[in-house]
C-alpha positions in Angstrom: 37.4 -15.9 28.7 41.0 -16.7 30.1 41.7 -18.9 33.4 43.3 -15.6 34.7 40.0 -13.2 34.0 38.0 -15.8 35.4 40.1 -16.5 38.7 39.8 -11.8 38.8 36.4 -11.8 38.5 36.1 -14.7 41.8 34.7 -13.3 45.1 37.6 -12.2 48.1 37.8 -15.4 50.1 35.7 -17.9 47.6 37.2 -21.0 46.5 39.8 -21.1 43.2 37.4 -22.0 40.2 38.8 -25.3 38.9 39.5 -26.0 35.5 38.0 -28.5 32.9 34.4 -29.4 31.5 33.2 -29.9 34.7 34.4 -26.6 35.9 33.0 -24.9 32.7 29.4 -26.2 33.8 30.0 -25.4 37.0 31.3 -21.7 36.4 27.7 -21.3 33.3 25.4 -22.9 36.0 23.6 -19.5 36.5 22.9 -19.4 32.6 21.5 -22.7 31.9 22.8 -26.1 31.1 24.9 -26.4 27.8 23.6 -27.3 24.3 24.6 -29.9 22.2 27.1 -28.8 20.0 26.4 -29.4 16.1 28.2 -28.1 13.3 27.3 -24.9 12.3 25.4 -24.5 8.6 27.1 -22.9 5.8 26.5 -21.7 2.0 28.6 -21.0 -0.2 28.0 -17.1 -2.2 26.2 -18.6 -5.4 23.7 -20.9 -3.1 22.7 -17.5 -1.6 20.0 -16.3 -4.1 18.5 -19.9 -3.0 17.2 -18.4 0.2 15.6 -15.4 -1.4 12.1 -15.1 -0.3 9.0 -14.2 -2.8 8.0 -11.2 -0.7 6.5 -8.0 -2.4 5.7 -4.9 -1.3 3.9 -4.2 1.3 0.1 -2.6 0.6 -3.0 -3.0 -1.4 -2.7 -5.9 -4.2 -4.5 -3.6 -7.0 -4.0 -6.1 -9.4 -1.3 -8.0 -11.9 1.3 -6.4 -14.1 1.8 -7.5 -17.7 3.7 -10.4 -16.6 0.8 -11.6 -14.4 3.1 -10.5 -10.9 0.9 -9.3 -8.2 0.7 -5.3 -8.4 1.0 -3.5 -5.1 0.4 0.0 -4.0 1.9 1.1 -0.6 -1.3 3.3 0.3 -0.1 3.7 4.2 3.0 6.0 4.6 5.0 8.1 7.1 4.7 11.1 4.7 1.9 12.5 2.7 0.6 10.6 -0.3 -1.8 12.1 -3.1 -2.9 9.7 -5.6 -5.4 10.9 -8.6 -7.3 8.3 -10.7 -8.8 9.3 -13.9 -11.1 6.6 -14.5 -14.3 4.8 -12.8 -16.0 4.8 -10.2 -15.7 0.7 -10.0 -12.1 1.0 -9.6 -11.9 3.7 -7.1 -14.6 1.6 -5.0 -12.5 -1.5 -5.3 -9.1 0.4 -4.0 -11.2 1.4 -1.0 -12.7 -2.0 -0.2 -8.9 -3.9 -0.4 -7.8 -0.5 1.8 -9.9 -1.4 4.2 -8.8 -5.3 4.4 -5.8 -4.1 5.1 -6.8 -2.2 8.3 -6.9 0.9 7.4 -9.9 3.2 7.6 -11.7 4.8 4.6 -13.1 8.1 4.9 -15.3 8.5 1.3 -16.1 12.7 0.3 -18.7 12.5 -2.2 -21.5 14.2 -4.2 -23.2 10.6 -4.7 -23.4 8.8 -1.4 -26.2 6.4 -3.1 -23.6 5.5 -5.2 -21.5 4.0 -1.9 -24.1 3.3 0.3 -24.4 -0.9 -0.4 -20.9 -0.7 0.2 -21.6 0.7 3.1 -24.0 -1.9 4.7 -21.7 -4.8 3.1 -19.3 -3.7 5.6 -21.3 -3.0 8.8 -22.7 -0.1 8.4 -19.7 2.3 8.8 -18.5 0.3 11.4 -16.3 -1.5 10.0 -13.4 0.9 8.3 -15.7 2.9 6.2 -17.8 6.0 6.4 -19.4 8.1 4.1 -19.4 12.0 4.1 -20.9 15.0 2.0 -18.3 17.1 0.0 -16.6 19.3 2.7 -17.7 17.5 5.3 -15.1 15.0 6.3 -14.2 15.8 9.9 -10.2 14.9 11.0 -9.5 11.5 11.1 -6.5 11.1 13.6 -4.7 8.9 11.1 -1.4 7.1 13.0 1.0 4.2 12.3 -1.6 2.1 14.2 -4.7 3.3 12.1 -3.6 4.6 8.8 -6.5 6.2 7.0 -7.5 6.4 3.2 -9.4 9.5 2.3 -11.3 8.6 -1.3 -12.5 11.7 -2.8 -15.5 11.2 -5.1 -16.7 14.8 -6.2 -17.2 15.1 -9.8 -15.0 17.0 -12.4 -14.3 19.8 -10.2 -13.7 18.8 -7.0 -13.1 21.7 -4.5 -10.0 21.9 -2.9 -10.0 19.4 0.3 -11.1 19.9 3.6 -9.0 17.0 5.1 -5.4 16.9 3.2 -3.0 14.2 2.6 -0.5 13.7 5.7 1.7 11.3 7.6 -0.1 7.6 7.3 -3.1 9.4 5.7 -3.5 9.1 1.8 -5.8 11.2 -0.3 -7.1 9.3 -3.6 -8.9 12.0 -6.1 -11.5 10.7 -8.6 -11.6 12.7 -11.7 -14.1 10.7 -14.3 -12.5 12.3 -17.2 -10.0 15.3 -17.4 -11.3 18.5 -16.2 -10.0 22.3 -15.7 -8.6 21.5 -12.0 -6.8 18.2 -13.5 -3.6 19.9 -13.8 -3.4 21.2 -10.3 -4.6 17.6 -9.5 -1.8 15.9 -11.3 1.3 18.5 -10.0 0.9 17.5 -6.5 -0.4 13.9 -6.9 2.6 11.5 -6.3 0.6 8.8 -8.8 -1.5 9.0 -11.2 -3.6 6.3 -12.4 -5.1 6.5 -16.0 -7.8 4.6 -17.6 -9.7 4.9 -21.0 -9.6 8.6 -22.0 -10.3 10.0 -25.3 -7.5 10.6 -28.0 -7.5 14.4 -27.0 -7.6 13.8 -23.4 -4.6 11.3 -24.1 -3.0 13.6 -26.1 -3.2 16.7 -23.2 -2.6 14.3 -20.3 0.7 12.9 -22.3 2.2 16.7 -22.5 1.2 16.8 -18.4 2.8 13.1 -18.0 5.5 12.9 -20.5 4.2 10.0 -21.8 5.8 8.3 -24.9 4.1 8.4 -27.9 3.0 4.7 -27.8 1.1 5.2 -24.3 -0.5 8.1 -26.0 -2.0 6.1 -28.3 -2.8 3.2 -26.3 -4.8 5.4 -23.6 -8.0 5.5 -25.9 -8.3 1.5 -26.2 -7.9 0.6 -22.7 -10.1 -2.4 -21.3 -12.5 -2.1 -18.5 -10.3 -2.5 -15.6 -6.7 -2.2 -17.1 -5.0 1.3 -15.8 -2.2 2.8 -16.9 0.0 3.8 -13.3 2.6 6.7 -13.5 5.0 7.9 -10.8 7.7 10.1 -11.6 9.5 8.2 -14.7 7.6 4.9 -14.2 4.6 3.4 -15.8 3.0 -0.1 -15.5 -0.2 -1.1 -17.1 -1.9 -3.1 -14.6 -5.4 -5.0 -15.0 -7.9 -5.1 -11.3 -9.4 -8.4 -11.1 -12.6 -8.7 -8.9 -12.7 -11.4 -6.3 -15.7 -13.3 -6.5 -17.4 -11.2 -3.4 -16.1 -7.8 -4.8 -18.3 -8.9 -8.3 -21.1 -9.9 -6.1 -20.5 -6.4 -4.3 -19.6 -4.4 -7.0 -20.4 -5.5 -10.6 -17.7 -7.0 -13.2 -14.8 -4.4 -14.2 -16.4 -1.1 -16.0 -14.8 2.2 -17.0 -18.6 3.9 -17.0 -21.1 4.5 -14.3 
């Protein structure tokens, strides 16, 4: 700011504002007393990458990649997310238990509620993020930015079509335990697919549905318990879900079969 703007922007009749440091303090008084003045902190381009922060995605940790990295799926979304998971029951059950960690609610459609019922009581009684429903039964949830919900759908090889769909911050996860007549429907509008061990024929018909290369093909059959194969448009990572100590307490060690 000039001596001249400063002397326009002075009060009709006020005194002259006056000049030097002590006039500087005198004209900022109404803002607060002046800083010390240090040298300001530079880098140059190549000490940039320095700063980077390890920071991943944000979501559920479902396990580690190949490389042992942390492997995260974004669950709670602004737009509709279907996810189907041909595999076991043990997986599904630990996706819904990390879900819930992260604050959002889990709404559980299924044809086995003994099957979920301890997880159930481990967390309050449905209290606590998680409730348990009959097939067709799961009333709206009112999902939002500030309460995202998961809807796990546990209903067999032929699960009906849902009562409560996928929508803004609400994500649908479909259990299939193997393939099934309604898996291609399934897999057409899911937006990932997670695959573990299948038979050769079932990895043979689900790599024409996934364009899979031939050497996912053949690895689909030999899967371990607890490593899935995860496919979204043209990407695949194998990943491998490792229990915390309370999920094995909760759950049971990693298991493809229930």
């Amino acid at each position: 700011m000039t001596a001249t703007t400063r002397r326009a922007a002075t009060a009709p009749g006020g005194p002259e504002p006056t000049t030097g440091r002590r006039g500087e303090r005198s004209l900022r008084s109404g803002f607060g007393l002046l800083g010390p003045r240090h040298g300001r902190h530079s880098v140059t381009v190549e000490q940039l990458a320095s700063l980077a922060l390890p920071i991943g995605d944000d979501g559920v940790v479902i396990g580690v990649d190949a490389e042992n990295r942390p492997a995260v799926l974004g669950l709670n979304r602004p737009t509709p997310y279907d996810v189907v998971l041909i595999g076991g029951l043990w997986t599904a059950q630990v996706l819904a238990l990390r879900a819930a960690a992260t604050g959002a609610r889990v709404a559980v459609e299924t044809g086995r509620p003994q099957a979920w019922v301890q997880m159930v009581h481990a967390m309050g009684g449905g209290q606590n993020g998680l409730a348990v429903y009959e097939v067709g039964r799961v009333p709206p949830q009112g999902a939002s930015a500030g309460t995202p919900v998961l809807v796990v759908r546990d209903c067999g090889m032929r699960p009906p079509r849902g009562r409560v769909a996928s929508g803004p911050w609400q994500a649908v996860l479909t259990l299939l335990p193997y393939l099934s007549p309604v898996a291609p429907r399934l897999l057409r509008q899911a937006r990932l697919v997670g695959v573990q061990r299948i038979s050769p024929d079932e990895a043979t018909e689900l790599g024409r549905a996934l364009t899979l290369p031939a050497a996912d093909v053949t690895a689909l059959p030999t899967l371990a318990d607890g490593l899935t194969l995860w496919c979204a448009d043209r990407d695949r990572q194998y990943v491998m879900t490792q229990p915390t100590d309370a999920e094995i307490g909760l759950l049971g060690t990693p298991r493809r079969m229930d």
